[in-house]
C-alpha positions as CSV (number, residue, x, y, z in Angstrom):
1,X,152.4,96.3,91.0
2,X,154.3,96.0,87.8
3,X,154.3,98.3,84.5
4,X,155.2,97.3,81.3
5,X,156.2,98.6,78.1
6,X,156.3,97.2,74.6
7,X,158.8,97.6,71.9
8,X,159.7,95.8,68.3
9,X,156.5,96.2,66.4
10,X,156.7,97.3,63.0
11,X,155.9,96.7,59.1
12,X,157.5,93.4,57.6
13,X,156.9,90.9,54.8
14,X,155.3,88.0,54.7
15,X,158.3,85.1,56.1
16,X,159.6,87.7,57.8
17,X,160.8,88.2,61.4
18,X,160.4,90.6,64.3
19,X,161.5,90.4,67.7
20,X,158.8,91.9,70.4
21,X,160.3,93.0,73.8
22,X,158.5,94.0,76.9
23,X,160.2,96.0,79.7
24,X,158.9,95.6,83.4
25,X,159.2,97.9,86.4
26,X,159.1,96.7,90.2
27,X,160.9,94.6,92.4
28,X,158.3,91.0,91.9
29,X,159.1,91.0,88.2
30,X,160.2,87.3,88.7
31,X,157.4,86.2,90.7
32,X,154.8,86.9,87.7
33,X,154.4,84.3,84.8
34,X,154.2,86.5,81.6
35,X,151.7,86.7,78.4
36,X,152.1,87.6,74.9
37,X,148.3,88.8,73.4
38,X,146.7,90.5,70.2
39,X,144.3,92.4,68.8
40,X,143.4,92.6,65.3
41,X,141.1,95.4,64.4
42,X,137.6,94.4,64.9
43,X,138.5,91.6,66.9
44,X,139.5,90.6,70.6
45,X,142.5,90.5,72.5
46,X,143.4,87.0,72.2
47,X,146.4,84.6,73.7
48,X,149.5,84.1,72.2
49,X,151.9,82.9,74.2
50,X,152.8,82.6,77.6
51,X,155.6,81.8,80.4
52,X,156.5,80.5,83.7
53,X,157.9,83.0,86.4
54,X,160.9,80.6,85.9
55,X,160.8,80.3,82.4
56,X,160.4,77.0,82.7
57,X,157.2,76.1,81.5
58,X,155.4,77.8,77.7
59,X,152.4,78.1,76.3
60,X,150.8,78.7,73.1
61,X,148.0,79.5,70.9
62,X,147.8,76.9,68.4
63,X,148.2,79.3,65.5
64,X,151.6,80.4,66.5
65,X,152.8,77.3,67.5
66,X,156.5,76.6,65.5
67,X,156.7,79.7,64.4
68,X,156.5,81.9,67.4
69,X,158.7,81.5,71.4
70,X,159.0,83.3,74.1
71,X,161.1,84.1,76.3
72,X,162.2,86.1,79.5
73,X,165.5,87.4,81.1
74,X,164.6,88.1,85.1
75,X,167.7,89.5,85.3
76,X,166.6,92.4,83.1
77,X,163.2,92.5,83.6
78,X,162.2,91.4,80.0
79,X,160.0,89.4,78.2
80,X,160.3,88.7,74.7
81,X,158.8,87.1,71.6
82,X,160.3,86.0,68.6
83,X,158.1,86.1,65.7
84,X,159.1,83.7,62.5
85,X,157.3,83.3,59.5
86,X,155.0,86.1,59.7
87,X,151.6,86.0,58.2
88,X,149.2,89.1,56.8
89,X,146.9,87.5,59.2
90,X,149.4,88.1,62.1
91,X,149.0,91.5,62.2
92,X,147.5,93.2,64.8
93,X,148.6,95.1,68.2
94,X,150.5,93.0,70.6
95,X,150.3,93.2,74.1
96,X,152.0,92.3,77.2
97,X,151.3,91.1,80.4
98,X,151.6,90.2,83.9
99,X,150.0,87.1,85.1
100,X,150.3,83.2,86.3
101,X,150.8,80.3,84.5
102,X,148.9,77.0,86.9
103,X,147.8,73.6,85.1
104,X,145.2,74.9,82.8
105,X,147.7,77.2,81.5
106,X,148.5,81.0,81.4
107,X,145.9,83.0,83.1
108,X,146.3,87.2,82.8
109,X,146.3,89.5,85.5
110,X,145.3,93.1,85.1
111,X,148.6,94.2,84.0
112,X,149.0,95.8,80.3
113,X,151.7,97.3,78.0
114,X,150.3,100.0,75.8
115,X,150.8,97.5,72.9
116,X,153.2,97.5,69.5
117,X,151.6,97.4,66.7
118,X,152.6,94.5,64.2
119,X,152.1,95.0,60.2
120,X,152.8,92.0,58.0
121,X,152.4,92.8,54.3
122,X,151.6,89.7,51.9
């Protein structure tokens, strides 16, 4: 079992930067790879970005790919994503999540933040 918990979000210009951070509870944190998603309203929850147990290994949606990384800390039980060059059309709620990263990429287990909500204003 693992919890998590978002923090970061917030309004910023278009070009601008945010940081995302996601806190986890339990003892496995390191054994989980880790997930970045969205939700726009009206649309679904989609990938953004995702990470090896080890940190070793990322993945991303094409859209965010340059402008967006992830990263974690196991020692602290944190996951983060850096945002760059933000876009109107990045905004949305973002989500993270427990999962595993195997060849075909990151694949999401059932375990959600309660999601930060990202504004970017053009």
């Amino acid at each position: 079992q693992v919890q998590l918990v978002e923090s970061g979000g917030g309004l910023v210009q278009a070009g601008g930067s945010l940081r995302l951070s996601c806190a986890a509870s339990g003892r496995t944190f390191s054994s989980y790879g880790m997930g970045w998603f969205r939700q726009a309203p009206g649309k679904e929850r989609e990938f953004v970005a995702g990470i090896s147990w080890s940190g070793g290994i990322t993945y991303y949606a094409a859209f965010v790919k340059g402008r967006f990384t992830i990263s974690r800390d196991n020692a602290k039980n944190a996951v983060y994503l850096q945002m760059n060059s933000l876009k109107p059309e990045d905004t949305a709620v973002y989500y993270c999540n427990a999962g595993n990263t195997n060849a075909n990429g990151y694949a999401p287990y059932a375990y959600w933040g309660q999601g930060t909500q990202v504004t970017v204003s053009a």
